[in-house]
C-alpha positions in Angstrom: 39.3 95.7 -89.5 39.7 92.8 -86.9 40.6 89.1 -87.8 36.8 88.2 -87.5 35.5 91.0 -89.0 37.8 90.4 -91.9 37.1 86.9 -92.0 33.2 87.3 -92.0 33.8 90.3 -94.7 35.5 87.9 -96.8 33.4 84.6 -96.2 30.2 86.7 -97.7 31.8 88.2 -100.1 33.1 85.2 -101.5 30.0 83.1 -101.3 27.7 85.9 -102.8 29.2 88.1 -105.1 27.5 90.7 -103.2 26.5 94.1 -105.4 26.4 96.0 -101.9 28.2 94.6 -98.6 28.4 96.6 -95.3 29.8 94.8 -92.3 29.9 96.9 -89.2 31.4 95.8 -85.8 28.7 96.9 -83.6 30.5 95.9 -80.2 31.7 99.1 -78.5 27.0 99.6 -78.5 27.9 96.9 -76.1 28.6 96.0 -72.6 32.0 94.0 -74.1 36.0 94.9 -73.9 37.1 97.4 -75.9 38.3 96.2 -79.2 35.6 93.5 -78.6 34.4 91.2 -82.1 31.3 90.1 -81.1 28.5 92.0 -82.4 27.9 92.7 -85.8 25.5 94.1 -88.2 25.3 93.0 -92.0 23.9 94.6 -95.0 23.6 92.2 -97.9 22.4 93.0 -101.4 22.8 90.4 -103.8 20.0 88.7 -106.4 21.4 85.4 -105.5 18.7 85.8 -102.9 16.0 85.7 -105.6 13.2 83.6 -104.9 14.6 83.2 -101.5 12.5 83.9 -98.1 13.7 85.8 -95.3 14.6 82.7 -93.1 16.1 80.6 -96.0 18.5 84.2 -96.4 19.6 83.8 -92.9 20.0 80.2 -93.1 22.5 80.5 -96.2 24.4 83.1 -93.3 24.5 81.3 -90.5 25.7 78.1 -92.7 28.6 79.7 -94.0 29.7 81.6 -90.7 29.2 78.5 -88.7 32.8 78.7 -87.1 32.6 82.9 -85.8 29.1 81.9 -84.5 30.0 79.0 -82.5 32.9 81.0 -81.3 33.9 84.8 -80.8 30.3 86.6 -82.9 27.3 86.7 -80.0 25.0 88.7 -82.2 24.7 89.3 -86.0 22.3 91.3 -87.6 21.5 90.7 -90.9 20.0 93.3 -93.4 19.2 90.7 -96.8 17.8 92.3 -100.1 17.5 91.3 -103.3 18.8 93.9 -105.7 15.0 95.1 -106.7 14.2 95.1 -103.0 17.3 97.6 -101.9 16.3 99.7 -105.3 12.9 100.3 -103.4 14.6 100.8 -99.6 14.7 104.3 -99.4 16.0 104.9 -95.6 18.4 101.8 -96.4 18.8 99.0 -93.5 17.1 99.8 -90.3 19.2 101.3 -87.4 20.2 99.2 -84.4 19.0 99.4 -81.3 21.2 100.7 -78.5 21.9 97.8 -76.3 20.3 98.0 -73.0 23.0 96.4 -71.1 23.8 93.6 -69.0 26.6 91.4 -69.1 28.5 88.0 -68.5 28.6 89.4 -64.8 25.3 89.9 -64.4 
C-alpha cells in the first residue's frame, strides 16, 4: 500500500468505524505512471450513514480527504451503504468502468 492509499485507508477508518472498508488503487485502469495514486475506488459500509442521503455520504468523504483531493487523488469512487443496505447488495459494489483513455498530453 502507497502513502496515499494508506493515508485515505486510515483517514476513513478512523472517522467511521467502518464494519466493511475496501480501498483499491484503481490507477494502473488508467492512462497514469506506473505506481501512479490517483485513482481510487472505495467501498464503505458503516451505519454511521443512517438516515444519511447519497450526497450528504459523499460530502462527509470529500470533507475528510480534502488534502489527497486537492492534491495527488483525480478520481474516487465511492461505494456508501448502510449496514442493512450492504445485507441486501447481493453482487456487492458495482464494477468500474475501464477508462477510456486520454491523458494530460492530450
Amino acid at each position: 500500500m502507497g502513502p496515499v492509499e494508506q493515508s485515505i485507508y486510515d483517514s476513513v477508518a478512523g472517522r467511521f468505524e467502518p464494519e466493511l472498508l475496501e480501498l483499491t488503487n484503481e490507477s494502473h485502469m488508467h492512462s497514469v505512471p506506473p505506481g501512479s495514486e490517483s485513482h481510487f475506488k472505495l467501498v464503505l459500509v458503516t451505519d454511521q450513514f443512517e438516515g444519511l442521503r447519497l450526497v450528504q455520504r459523499h460530502q462527509l468523504i470529500y470533507q475528510l480527504l480534502a488534502d489527497q483531493l486537492a492534491g495527488p487523488v483525480h478520481a474516487l469512487a465511492l461505494h456508501t451503504y448502510t449496514a442493512a443496505e450492504w445485507s441486501e447488495t447481493a453482487a456487492g459494489a458495482p464494477k468500474s468502468p475501464s477508462c477510456l483513455g486520454g491523458s494530460k498530453s492530450n
